[in-house]
matplotlib code that plots the C-alpha trace (Angstrom):
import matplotlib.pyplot as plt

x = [273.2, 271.7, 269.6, 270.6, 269.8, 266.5, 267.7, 270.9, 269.5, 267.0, 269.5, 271.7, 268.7, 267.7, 271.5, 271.8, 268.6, 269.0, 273.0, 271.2, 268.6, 271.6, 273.6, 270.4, 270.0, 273.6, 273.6, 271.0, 273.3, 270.8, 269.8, 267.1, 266.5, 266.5, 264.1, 261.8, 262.2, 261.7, 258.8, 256.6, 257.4, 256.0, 253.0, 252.3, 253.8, 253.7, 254.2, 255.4, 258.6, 256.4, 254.2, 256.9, 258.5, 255.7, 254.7, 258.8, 259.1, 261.6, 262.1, 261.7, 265.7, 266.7, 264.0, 265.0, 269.1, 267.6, 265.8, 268.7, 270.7, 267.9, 267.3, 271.7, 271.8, 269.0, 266.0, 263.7, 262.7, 261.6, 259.1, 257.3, 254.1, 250.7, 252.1, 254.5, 256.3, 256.7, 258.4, 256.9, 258.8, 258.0, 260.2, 262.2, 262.3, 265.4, 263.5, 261.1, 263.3, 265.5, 261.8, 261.5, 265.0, 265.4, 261.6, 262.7, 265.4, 264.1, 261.0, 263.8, 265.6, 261.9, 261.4, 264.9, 264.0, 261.3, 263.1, 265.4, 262.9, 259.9, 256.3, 255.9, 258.7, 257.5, 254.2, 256.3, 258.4, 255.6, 253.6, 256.7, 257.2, 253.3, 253.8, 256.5]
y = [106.7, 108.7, 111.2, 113.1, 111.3, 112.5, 112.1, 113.3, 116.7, 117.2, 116.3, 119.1, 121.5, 120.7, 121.4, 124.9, 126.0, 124.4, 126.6, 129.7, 129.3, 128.2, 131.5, 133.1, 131.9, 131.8, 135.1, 133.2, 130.0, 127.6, 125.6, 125.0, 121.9, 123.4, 126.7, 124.2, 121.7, 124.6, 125.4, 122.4, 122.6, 126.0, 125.1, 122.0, 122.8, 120.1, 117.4, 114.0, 112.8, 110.7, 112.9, 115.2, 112.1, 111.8, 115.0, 115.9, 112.4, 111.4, 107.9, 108.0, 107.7, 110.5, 112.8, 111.8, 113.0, 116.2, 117.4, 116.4, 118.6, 121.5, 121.4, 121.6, 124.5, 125.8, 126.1, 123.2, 121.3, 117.9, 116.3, 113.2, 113.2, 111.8, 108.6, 108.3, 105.8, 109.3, 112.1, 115.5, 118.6, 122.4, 125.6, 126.8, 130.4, 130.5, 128.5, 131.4, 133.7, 132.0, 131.9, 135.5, 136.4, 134.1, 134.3, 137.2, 136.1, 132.7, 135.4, 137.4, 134.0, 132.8, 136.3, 136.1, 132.3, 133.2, 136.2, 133.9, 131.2, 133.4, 132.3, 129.8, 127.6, 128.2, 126.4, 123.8, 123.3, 122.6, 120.3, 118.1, 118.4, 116.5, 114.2, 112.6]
z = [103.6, 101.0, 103.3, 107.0, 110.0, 111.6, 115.3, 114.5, 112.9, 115.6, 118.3, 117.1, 116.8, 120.5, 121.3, 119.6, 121.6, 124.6, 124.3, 124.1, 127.1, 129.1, 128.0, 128.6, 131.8, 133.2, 135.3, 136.9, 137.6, 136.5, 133.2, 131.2, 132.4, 135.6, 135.0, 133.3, 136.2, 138.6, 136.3, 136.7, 140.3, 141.2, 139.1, 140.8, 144.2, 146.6, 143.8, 144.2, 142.6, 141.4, 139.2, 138.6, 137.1, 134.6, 133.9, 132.9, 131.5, 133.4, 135.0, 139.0, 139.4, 137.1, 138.6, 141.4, 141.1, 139.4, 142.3, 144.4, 143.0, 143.0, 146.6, 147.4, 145.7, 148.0, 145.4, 146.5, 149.4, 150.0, 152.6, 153.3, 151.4, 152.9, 152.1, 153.9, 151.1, 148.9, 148.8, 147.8, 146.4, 146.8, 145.7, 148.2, 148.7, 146.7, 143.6, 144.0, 143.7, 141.1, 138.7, 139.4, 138.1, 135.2, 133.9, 131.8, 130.5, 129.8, 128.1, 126.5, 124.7, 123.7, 121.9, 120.3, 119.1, 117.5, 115.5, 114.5, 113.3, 111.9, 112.6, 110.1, 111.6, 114.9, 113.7, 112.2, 115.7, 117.1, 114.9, 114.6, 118.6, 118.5, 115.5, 117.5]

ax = plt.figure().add_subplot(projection="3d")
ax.plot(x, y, z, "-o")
ax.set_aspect("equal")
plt.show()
């Protein structure tokens, strides 16, 4: 192989972030799968696992064991929807006040992210986040 593997560099990348919103994050006791879980949620509130499946894009079953483990550790609840077929999900006060604590850290890692990156890869980020 006579260049680096794409996933395999961009895999690591997404590891070395994803390690320092989780470090942010940690005196919070969630992830960032979790805040940005929690995230969609409160913007959405009363979504179906459904839609939260899509909009996350997530298949039904792993959305499904995400939120599961959300609402034990107190932060969401689930209810029947309309249809009764579907579930729906809402924050839980404890998601709310989870958000409230851990939006400034997650704010604070952002911050330090893009110190360490500069603007110009920033813009980069995200214009291969959209080619792919």
């Amino acid at each position: 192989m006579t260049s680096p593997c794409y996933c395999t560099l961009l895999r690591t990348a997404t590891r070395k972030v994803a390690a320092a919103y989780d470090a942010a994050l940690a005196p919070v006791g969630i992830n960032i799968a979790q805040y940005a879980l929690l995230r969609m949620i409160q913007n959405r509130q009363q979504v179906s696992l459904t839609e939260l499946g899509r909009v996350a894009d997530l298949d039904r079953s792993t959305i499904g064991r995400n939120v599961k483990v959300l609402e034990r550790d107190g932060l969401v609840k689930t209810a029947r929807g309309e249809d009764q077929r579907e579930a729906v999900v809402s924050l839980a006060p404890g998601g709310i006040e989870a958000l409230a604590a851990a939006t400034p850290l997650w704010e604070a890692c952002q911050r330090q992210i893009e110190r360490r990156l500069g603007a110009d890869k920033i813009e980069a980020l995200r214009a291969i986040a959209n080619a792919v």
